[in-house]
N, C-alpha and C positions, 0 to 999 in steps of 0.2 A: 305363565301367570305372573302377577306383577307380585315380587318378593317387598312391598310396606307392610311394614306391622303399626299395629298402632301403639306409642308410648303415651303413658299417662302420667301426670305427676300430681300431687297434694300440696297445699300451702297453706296453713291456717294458724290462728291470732285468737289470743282473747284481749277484748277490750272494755275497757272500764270506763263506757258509754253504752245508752241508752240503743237497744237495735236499732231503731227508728233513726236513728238518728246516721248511725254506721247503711244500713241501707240510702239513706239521703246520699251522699257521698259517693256510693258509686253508681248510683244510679244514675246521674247527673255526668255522664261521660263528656262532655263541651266544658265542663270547668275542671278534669283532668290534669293538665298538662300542670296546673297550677298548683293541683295534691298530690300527683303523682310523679316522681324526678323523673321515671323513664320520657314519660310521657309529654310531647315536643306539639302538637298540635292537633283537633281533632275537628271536620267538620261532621254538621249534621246536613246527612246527603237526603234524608225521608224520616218522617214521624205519623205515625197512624194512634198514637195513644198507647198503646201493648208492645209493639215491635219499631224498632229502628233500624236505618242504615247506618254507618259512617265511614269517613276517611279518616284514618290514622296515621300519625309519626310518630315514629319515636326511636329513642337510638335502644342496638342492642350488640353488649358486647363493644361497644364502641361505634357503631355504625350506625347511620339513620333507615332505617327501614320504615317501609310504608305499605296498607293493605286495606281493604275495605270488608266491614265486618256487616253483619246484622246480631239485634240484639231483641232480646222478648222479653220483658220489663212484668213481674210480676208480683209488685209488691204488697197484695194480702200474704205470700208468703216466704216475700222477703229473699226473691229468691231471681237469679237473671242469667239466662241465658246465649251463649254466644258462639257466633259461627263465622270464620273469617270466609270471606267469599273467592277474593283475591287477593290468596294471600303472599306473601314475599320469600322468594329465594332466600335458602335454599328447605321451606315448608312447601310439603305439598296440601295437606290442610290441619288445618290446626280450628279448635274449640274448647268450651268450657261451660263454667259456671260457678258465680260467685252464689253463697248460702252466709243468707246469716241469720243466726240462731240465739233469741233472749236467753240468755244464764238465770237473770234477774230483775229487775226493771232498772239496772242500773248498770248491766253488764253483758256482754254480749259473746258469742265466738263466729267469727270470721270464717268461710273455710274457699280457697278458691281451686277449682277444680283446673287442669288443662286435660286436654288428648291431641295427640299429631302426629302426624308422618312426615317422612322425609323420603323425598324420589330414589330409588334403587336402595333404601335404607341404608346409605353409608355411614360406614360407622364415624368418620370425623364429621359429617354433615347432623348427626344425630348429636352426636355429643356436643358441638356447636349451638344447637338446639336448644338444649336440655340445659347449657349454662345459661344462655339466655334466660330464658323462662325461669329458672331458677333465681337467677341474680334479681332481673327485674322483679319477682311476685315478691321477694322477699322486700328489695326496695317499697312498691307501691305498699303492701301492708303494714312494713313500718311507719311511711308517714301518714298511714291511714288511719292507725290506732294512733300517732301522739295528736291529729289533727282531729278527731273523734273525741277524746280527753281533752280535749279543750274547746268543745263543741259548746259553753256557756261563753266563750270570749272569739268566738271564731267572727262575729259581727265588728271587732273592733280589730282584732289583727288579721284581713281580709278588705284588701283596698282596692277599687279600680277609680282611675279618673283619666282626665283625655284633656287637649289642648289642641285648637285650631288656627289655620292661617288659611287668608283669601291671597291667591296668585291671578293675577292677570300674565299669563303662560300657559304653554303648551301641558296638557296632563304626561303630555309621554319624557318633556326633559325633567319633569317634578320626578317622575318616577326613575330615570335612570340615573339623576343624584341620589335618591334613597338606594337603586342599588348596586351602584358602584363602590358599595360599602368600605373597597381596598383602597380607594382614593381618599377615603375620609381622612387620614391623618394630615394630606396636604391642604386639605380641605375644610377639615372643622377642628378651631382649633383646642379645645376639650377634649379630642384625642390624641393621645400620642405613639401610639403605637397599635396596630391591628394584624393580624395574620389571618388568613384566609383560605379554605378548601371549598373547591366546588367539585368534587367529582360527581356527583350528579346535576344535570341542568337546573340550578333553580332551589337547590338545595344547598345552603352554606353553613359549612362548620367555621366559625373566630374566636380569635382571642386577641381581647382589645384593651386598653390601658385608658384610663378617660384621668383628667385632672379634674378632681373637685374645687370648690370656690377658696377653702383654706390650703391650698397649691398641694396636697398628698393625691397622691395615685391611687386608684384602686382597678385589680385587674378582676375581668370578669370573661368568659367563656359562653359562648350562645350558638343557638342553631336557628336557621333563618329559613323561613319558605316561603316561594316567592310566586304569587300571583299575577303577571303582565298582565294577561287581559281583563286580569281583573280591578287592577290598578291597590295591588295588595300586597305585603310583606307581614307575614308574621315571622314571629320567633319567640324565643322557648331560652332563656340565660338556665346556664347547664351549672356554673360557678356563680353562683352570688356575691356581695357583701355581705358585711356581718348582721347587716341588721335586717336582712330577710331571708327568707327561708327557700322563697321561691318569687320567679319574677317572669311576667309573660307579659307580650306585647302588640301591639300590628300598627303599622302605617298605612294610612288608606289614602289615595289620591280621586277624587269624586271630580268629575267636571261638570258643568251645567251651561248654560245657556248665554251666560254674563263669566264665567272664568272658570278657577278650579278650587276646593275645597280641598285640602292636606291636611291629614287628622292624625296625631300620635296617640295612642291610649296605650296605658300600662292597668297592669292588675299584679298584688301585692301581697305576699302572705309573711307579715311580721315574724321576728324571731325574737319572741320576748324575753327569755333567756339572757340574751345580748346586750339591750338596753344600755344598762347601767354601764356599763364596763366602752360604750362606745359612745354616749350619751352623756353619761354624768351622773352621781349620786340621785338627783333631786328627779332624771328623766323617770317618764312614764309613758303608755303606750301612745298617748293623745299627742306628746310630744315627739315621738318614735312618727305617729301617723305626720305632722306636720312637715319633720324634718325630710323624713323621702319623697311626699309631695313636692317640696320645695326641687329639691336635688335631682328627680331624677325629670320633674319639669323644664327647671332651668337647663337641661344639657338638650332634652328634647327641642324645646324650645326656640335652641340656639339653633340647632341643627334645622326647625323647617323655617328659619326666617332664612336662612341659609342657602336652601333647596330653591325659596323664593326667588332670592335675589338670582341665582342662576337662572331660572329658567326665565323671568322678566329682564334679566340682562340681555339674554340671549336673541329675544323679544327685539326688544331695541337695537340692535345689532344687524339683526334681518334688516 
């Protein structure tokens, strides 16, 4: 007989937000990666209105892991269920459920349920486990209630925007400049230092040092997953700077009919806290929203006129 037991764990928050509002949040599992630090990238595989699939990343314990869940969305009572389908070594299945419960019309409690097993229930693969899930519920619920509590300014410290460039080039050398990401220091010259793991194909842990336009460094730490045939790169900055809280991204390389369309977009969760002390007395979040437009455009920027010029070099060379 097969000796898994099932372990279960508890994790719950009271927040000084509106339920409605704390439901929105994680019901919204595609804008994840962005509220939640564990959380590295999620697609939506199906949507029927009630029920979802997805694919998930995310690191645990240090590690990227990845699995496909379903979810049953049941918001008259506020209430969502989940089942990983396949899920990631060393779980054999694992599930739950997020509740969230009004206090008051202004206040709420959080609770998130797990249950899992682990194959021959060994005990370092359990306890391995159990830190995970531990670490991470604790993380996403922390940023969930301070990002809940600010659920009246979440419109203004909450950014995405995107910048494009047309290549007359091939989509596949646009794509293996964006990901030859270990080349970039010789490459772009905004970087200057980057380190690189790929132990899994197509999955990349770095840490990269970029120069801002006033010549300071700032280093930053991200995890990268990589779409070929999709002509895709996302990633997930795991270390910020100071003036965001969190920072998600993707490169998309589109081709069509007359050339290729190379798209950077970022999405942005201000750290308002920060402002002043990196900004200036006088800054405020409108200036906060300008300044990492600016920034974190001009280095994108740099980088696909960059990608450009390779693969149309490369063009003319043939």
């Amino acid at each position: 007989m097969s000796a898994e037991r099932v372990h279960a764990t508890t994790h719950e928050v009271n927040v000084a937000a509106p339920a409605g509002v704390v439901y929105g949040l994680i019901s919204d599992a595609v804008q994840w990666p962005l509220f939640f630090p564990p959380n590295v990238h999620v697609e939506r595989l199906e949507f029927d209105g009630d029920s979802e699939r997805l694919r998930m990343w995310a690191t645990a314990n240090g590690q990227v892991k990845s699995w496909t869940s379903r979810r049953v969305l049941d918001p008259a009572r506020r209430r969502i269920e989940f089942r990983q389908e396949l899920p990631a070594s060393p779980v054999q299945s694992m599930g739950g459920t997020w509740i969230v419960e009004p206090l008051d019309a202004s206040r709420s409690k959080l609770t998130l349920l797990h249950d899992f097993t682990v194959a021959g229930d060994n005990a370092d693969d359990v306890a391995w486990v159990e830190r995970a899930t531990d670490t991470n519920s604790r993380a996403e619920l922390a940023n969930l209630r301070q990002l809940a509590e600010r659920w009246s300014q979440l419109d203004d410290l909450v950014m995405s925007f995107e910048d494009s460039v047309r290549v007359n080039g091939p989509a596949e050398l646009v794509y293996d400049f964006l990901y030859r990401v270990a080349d970039w220091p010789q490459l772009v010259p905004h970087v200057s230092r980057l380190d690189l793991t790929e132990d899994q194909p197509g999955v990349q842990v770095m840490a990269m040092d970029t120069v801002t336009a006033d010549g300071s460094t700032h280093t930053t730490e991200s995890v990268r997953v990589c779409f070929p045939h999709a002509g895709r790169i996302v990633y997930k900055q795991t270390a910020t700077p100071l003036l965001m809280s969190a920072h998600t991204g993707e490169w998309s390389v589109v081709p069509d009919e007359t050339g290729v369309t190379v798209t950077s977009q970022h999405s942005v969760v201000l750290r308002p806290e920060n402002i002043e002390s990196v900004l200036g007395p006088d800054a405020d979040v409108q200036s906060a929203r300008r300044y990492v437009r600016e920034a974190l455009g001009r280095n994108s920027g740099a980088t696909l006129a960059l990608a450009k010029k390779h693969a149309e070099s490369a063009v003319r060379v043939l």
